[in-house]
N, C-alpha and C positions, 0 to 999 in steps of 0.2 A: 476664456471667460474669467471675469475677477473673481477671486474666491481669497477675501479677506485672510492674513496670518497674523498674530500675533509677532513684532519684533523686537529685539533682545533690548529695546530702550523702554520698554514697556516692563522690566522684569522688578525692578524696583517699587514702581505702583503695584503691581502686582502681589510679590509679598505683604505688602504694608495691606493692601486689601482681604486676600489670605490668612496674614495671623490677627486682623478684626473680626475676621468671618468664624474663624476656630474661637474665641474669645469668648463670641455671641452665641454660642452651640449649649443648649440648655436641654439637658434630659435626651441626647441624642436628635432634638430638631433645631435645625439652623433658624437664629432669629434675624431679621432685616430688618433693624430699624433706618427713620433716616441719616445719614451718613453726610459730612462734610463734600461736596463736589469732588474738592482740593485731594480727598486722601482718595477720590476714584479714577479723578483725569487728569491728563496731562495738564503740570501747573502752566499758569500762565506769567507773564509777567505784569502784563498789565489785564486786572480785571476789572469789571462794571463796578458801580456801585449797585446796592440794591436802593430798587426804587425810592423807598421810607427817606433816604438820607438828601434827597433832592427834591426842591419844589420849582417849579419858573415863577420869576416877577415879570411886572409888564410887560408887553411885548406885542412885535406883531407874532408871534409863535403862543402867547399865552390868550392870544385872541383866539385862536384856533384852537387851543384846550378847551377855553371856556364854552364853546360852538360846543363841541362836540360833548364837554359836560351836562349839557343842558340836554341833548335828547336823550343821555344814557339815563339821566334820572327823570325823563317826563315820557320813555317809549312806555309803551302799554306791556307788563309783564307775562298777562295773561295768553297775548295776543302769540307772542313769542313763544309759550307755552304750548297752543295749541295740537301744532302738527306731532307731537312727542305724545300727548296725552292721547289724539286718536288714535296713534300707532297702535300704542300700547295701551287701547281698549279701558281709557280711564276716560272720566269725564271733561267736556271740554268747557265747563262750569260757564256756558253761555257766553265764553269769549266769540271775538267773530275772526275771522280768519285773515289772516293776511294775502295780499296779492303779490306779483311779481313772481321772485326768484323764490318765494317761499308761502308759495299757495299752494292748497293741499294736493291740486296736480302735479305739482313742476315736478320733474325726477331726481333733482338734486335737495327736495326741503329739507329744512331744520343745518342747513351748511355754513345759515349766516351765524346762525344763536352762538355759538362757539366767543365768537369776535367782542360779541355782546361782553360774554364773560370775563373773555382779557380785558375788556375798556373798563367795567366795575370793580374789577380788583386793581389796577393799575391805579385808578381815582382814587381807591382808598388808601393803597400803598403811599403814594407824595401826598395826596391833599388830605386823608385822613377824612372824606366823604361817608357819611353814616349810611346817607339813603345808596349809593351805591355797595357798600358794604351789604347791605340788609335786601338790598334786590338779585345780590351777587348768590348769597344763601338762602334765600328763598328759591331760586331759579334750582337750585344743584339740590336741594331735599325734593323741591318737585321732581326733577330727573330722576332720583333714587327712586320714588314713588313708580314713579314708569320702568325703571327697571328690574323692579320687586314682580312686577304683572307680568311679566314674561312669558310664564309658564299659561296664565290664564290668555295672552294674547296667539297663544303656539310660536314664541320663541325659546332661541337658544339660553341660556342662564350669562348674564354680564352684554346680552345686546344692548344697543340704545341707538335711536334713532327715528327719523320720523319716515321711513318709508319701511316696505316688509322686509327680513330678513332674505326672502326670495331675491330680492336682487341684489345679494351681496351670492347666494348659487349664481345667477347669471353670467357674474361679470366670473366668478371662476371656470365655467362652463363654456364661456366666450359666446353666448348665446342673446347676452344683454344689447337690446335694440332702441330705447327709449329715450337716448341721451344721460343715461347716470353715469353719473364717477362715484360712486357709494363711501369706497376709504376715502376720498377727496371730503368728504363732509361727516365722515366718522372722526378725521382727523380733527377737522377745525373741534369739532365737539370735545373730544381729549386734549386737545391744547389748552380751551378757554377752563377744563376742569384742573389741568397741571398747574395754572396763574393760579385760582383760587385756593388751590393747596399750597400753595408755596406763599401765597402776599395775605391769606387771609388766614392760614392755619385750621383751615376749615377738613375734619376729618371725616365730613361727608363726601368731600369732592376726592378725596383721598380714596374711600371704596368705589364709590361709583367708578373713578377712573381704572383702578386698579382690577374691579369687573370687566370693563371693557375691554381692556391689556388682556386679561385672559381669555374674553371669549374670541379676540384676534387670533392667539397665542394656538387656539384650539381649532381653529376654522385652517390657518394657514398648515400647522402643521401635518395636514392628512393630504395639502400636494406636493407631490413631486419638484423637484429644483425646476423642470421644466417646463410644470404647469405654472408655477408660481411667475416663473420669467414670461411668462404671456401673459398671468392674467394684469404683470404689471405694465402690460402698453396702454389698459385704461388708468387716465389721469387719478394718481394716489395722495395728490398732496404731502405732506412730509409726514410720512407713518414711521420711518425712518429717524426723526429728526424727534418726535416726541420719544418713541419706545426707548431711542438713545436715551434721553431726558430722563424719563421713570429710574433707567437701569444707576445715571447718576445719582438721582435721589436716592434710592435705596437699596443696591449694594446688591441687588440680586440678580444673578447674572439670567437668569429665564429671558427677563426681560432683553438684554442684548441679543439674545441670540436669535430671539424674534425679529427685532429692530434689522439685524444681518437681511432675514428673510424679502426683504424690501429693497436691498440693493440692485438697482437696477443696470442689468450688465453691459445692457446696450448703450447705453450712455455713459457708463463709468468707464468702461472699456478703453472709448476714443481719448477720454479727457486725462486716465492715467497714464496714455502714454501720448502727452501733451498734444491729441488732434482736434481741433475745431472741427465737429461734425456737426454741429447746431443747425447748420442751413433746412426749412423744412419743419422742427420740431417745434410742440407747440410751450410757448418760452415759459408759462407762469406753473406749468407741470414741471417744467426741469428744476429751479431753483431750491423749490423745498428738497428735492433730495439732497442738492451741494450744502445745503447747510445743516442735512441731517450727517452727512458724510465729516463735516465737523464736528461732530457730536461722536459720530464713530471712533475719529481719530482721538478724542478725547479721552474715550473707553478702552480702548484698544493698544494706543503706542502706534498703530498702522502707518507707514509714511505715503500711505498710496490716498487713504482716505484724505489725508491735507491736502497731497499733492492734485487730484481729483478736485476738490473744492477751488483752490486756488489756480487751477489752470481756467475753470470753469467760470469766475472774477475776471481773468486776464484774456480771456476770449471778449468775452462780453461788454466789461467796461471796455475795451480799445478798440473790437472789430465791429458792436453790433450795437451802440450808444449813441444817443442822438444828444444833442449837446445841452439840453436839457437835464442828463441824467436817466432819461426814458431808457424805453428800449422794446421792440419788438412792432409789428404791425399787422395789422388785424391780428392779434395775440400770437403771432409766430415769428419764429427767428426767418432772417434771410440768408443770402450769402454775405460773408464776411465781406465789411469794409462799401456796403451798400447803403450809402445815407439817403443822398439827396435825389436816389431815382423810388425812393419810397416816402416822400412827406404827404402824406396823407392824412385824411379823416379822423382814419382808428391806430394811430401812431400810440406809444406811451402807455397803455396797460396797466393801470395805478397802480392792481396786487403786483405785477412783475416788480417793480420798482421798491416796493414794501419790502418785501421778501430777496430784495438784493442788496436794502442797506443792514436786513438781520444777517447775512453773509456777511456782508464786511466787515461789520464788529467783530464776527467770531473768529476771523481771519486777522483782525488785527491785534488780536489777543494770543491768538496762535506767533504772527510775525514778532511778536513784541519778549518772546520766551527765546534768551540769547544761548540756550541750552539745549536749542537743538535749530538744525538746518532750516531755513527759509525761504521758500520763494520771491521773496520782497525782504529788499533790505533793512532790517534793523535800524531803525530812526527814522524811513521815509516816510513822507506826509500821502504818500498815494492814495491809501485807503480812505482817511479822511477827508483827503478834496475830493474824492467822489461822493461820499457820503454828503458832504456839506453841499455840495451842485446838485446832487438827486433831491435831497430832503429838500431845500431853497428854492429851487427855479421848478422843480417836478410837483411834490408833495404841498408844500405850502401853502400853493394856487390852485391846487387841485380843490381845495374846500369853498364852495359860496360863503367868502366873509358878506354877503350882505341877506344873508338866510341863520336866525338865533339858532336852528339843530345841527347847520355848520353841515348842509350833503355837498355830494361830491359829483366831478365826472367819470366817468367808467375810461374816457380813453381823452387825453390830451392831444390834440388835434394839432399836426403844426403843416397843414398845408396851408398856403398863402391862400387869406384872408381867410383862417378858421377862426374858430367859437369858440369859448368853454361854453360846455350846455348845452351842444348842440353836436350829434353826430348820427352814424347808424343806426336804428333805431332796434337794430339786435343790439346793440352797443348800451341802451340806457335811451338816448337822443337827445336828453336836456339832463337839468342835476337828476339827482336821487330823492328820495322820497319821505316821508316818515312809513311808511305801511304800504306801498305802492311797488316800490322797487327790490329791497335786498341783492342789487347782484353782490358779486364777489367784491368787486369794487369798494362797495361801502362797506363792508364788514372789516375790510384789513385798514380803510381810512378811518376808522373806529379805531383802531390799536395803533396807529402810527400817531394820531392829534392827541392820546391821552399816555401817549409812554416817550413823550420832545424829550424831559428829561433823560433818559436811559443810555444816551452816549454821551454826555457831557464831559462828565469826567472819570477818568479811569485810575485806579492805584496798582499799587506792587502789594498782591494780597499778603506776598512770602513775608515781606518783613514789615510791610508798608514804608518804603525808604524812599517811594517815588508818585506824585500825583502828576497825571497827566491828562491837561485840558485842550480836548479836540476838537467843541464846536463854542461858538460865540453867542449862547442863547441867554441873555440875562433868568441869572437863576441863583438860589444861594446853596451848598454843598456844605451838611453838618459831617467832617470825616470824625467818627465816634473815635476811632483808634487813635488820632493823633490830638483828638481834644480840641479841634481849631473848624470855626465855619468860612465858608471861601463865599463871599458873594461877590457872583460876576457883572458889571453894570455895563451897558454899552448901547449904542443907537444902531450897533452892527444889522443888514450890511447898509444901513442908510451915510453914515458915521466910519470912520475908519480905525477909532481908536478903542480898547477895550481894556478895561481896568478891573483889579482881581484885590478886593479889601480881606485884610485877613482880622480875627477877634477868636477868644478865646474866653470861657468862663473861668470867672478869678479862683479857681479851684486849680484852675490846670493852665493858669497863665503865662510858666516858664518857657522860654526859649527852646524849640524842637527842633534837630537836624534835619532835610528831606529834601530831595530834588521837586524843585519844578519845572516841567517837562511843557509848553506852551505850541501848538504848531503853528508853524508859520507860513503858510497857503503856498504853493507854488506860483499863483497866479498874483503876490506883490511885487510891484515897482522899485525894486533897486534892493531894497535890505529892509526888513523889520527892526525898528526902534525898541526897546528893553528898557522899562525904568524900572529901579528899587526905589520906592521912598525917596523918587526923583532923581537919583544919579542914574546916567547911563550906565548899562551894563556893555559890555566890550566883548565883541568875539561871536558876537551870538546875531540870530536876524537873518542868516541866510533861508532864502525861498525855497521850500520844499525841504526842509529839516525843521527839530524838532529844538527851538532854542529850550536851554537847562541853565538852570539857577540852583546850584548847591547853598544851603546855608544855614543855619541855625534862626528859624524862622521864627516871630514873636505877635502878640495881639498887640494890631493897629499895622502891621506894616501893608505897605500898596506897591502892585504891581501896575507898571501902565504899558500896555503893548501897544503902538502904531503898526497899521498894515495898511501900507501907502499902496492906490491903489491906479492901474491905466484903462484904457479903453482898449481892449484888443476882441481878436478875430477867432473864431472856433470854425476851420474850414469844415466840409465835407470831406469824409475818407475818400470819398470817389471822385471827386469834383474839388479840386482847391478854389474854384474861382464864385464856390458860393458853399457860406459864409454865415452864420448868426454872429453879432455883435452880443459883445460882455464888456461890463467896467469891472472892474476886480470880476468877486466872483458870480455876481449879477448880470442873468441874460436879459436882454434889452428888445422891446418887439413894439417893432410900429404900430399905430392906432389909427385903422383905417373906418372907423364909425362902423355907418352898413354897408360902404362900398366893398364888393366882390373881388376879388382875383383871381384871374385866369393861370394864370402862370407863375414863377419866382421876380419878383423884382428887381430891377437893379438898383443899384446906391452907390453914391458916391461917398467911398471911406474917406476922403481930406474933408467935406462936409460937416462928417459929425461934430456935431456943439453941444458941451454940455449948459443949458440954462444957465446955469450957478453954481458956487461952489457949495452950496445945499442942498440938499436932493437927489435924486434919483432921474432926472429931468433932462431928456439931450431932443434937441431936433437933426436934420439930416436932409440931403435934396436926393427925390427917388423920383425919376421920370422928369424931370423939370419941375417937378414941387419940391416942398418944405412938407417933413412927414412929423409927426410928434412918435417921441422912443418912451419907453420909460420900462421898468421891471418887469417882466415878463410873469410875474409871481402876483402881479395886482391886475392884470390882463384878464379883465373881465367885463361884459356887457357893450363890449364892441369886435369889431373882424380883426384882427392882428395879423404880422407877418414876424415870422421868425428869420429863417432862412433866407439871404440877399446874394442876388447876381454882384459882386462885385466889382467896382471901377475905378 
């Protein structure tokens, strides 16, 4: 069984934590304030920015902000409210009830509201949106309200939630029969309260959460190692992944050791000692733990916890990945390297997908720190082509651009001639709702369309001597510490060129030293092109590395990147002889109206035509016709085919 240690590269953090903690010790009780990440976890070399310093400009990516901005400030708050307030025996002020995944029967309500919260704080953090700010703090005083009544509802002190505390006894009991995952939706709750304390500074959300942590802290700790490892075969979502998170912020180590209590052995087990056992499990349960296990590793120094997260990456993108970026069907993993005998209905899992590009950031944060050991090489673009393929051809299309609240599908369909909009109908069966649906689905497509920004650009927190831009979203980056804003323009991926304007206010207009670190896709044609202020840059442009530009960088200077792009093939792991089509990094899918398909297609790959040298536009002969292709990302309101018999 895993049983986490502390190792000797962690000793260093460790002190520096230790004689803050001794520092903070006033009249013999330990104080915890909040605390810098940097002086808890392992540094990184390349970290996020935080939200506030990054907005998007037009785009098809700020279309799908703006979708999903417009129902975060037009959902009904009250509505939202409801199922929390009748828990906990407060008034439900004549709201009416929601339906779906958060009608006062479902066994998992109140799972979505969480998602809500990261979407309002995330809005106010870039856009500096008032009404979400102000719906964000009203949402989290009403929760404190409910979690004040506890005692009058006969709960425990720091509950919350909108079902009884009785079925959080069940599922320890292993008695629980009703379909709950109880932590599964405690968790999202404490996530969406952790963004409001972090983006809004808001120290309501700060106790409430802090309440919750402890009435976890207090439930968990009266089982056994071995109750605890059973009661965790019911789905927990990242309980794991947030407690880490708390014990960052604030230095107290209660919280990790809680966080520990989460670790699930049966699955960490296989994956620290590098085994793909995935076949069988259900896929959107496993992920939040790999990325709480980064979070572990952060806290801890642990090389098991990386190693674990990043084995569990390396399964998954390469064995059990559909070329899309998806992954799993009917929400479960199969056996490794099994594509094309599973293109079905309920392929693609939207939360899976969510929840595996917040993996890769935190893995590529981890790969990017040239001070300790890596599973992934230092400089490669890996992590980022996948992120840029899941987010693009998965996430992107997953939103109705022709619906203003911007809902979603619960499962992207790529069996020959599917829908979006249309599947199982335990699945969702068409989009998502305003008040109708909540599944899981739309809540995490809620935080993926209002946080585009968040991977964009990465620095070197240590000294900031390094910025590094990973995806191609038009957007502008004010880096406070270097005094310089970075706006990125580009028609990407319609366009193949992307250009990076630097300015400075005349205060702090001098010439600044700093790498910049640009990827350059695996998936271009021959060498990436590198302009300075129009002279080629020499040396730099190979595929799947990370072209650098050392310099003494100044306001006005322009970067212009070329990523020259081809038409190629993403076989099947199972099947080379069939095949989804991609031009660069754009998956390509027939547009077959209402006509049905029975089967895979074939196509003739000398066929393919791109229309023009504009667009996204190629035709193709499938069957003895002429098929129309185009982005698989705009693939909507007709049958599509992704996957081709090849000839």
């Amino acid at each position: 069984m895993y049983h986490p240690q502390k190792s000797g590269s962690f000793a260093s953090c460790f002190l520096l934590l230790l004689s803050f903690l001794l520092a903070t010790t006033v009249a013999g009780h330990a104080v915890h304030p909040v605390l810098p990440r940097a002086a808890l976890g392992m540094g990184d070399a390349a970290s996020p920015f935080d939200m506030s310093q990054i907005y998007l400009t037009n785009s098809r990516w700020k279309e799908n902000e703006n979708r999903a901005l417009s129902y975060l400030k037009n959902v009904n708050v009250d509505r939202l409210l409801y199922n929390f307030r009748a828990n906990h025996k407060l008034s439900t002020q004549g709201a009416t009830p929601n339906k779906g995944w958060d009608a006062p029967d479902f066994p998992f309500r109140t799972h979505a509201q969480g998602h809500y919260l990261n979407g309002w704080s995330y809005c106010y953090a870039s856009l500096k949106d008032t009404t979400c700010r102000d719906r964000a703090l009203y949402f989290v005083a009403e929760l404190a309200k409910c979690q004040a009544n506890n005692k009058a509802a006969g709960f425990t002190a720091g509950y919350l939630s909108g079902f009884p505390e009785s079925e959080i006894t069940a599922v320890e009991q292993r008695t629980l029969k009703n379909g709950n995952v109880p932590y599964y939706a405690i968790h999202k709750t404490m996530s969406g309260l952790l963004d409001v304390w972090r983006h809004l500074n808001d120290t309501n959300a700060r106790t409430v959460l802090l309440g919750m942590a402890s009435w976890v802290d207090a439930r968990t700790s009266k089982l056994s190692y071995s109750q605890m490892q059973s009661m965790l075969g019911t789905e927990f979502g990242g309980m794991n992944d947030v407690l880490a998170d708390i014990y960052l912020e604030t230095g107290d180590a209660k919280w990790l050791t809680v966080a520990k209590r989460f670790d699930h052995a049966s699955v960490f087990d296989p994956l620290a000692s590098n085994k793909d056992q995935l076949n069988g499990l259900h896929a959107n349960t496993q992920v939040p733990k790999w990325i709480g296990a980064t979070k572990e590793f952060r806290a801890t120094g642990d090389t098991k916890y990386r190693d674990i997260a990043a084995n569990a990456w390396k399964f998954t993108v390469n064995a059990h990945t559909y070329a899309i970026g998806g992954n799993s069907q009917a929400e479960h993993f199969r056996l490794p390297n099994q594509i094309s005998n599973y293109l079905s209905k309920d392929t693609a899992e939207g939360c899976n997908t969510v929840n595996m590009l917040k993996l890769t950031r935190e893995l590529f944060s981890l790969s990017s720190n040239t001070t300790s050991s890596s599973p992934s090489t230092v400089g490669s673009t890996s992590y980022f082509d996948y992120y840029e393929n899941a987010l693009l051809n998965h996430l992107l299309g997953q939103q109705n651009s022709d619906d203003a609240h911007g809902h979603i599908t619960y499962f992207t369909s790529l069996n020959p001639g599917g829908r979006r909009g249309v599947g199982p109908a335990w699945g969702g069966g068409t989009w998502s709702t305003d008040y109708d649906s909540f599944w899981c689905c739309q809540g995490t497509a809620l935080e993926t369309n209002t946080k585009l920004m968040d991977s964009i650009y990465f620095h070197d927190a240590r000294d900031e001597s390094k910025l590094w831009v990973n995806q191609f979203i038009p957007s502008v980056l004010d880096w406070k510490a270097k005094g310089v804003k970075v706006e990125l323009k580009s028609t990407f991926p319609v366009g193949e060129t992307v250009d990076l304007e630097l300015s400075s206010p005349a205060s702090s207009g001098e010439a600044k030293e700093w790498s910049l670190l640009v990827r350059v896709p695996s998936w271009v044609d021959g060498k990436a092109e590198i302009k300075v202020n129009g002279e080629v840059v020499s040396g730099q442009g190979t595929p799947g590395t990370y072209a650098s530009v050392k310099r003494a960088w100044k306001s006005g200077d322009k970067v212009s990147v070329r990523l020259p792009r081809k038409l190629r093939t993403i076989a099947a792991n199972d099947n080379s002889g069939v095949a989804a089509l991609a031009f660069g990094p754009v998956v390509l899918a027939g547009n077959y109206g209402s006509e049905g398909l029975s089967s895979v297609p074939a196509l003739t790959l000398s066929s393919v035509k791109r229309v023009n040298e504009i667009g996204l536009d190629f035709t193709a002969t499938s069957g003895g016709r002429t098929v129309k292709l185009g982005p698989f990302y705009e693939a909507r309101g007709f049958n599509y085919n992704v996957y081709w018999a090849l000839k």
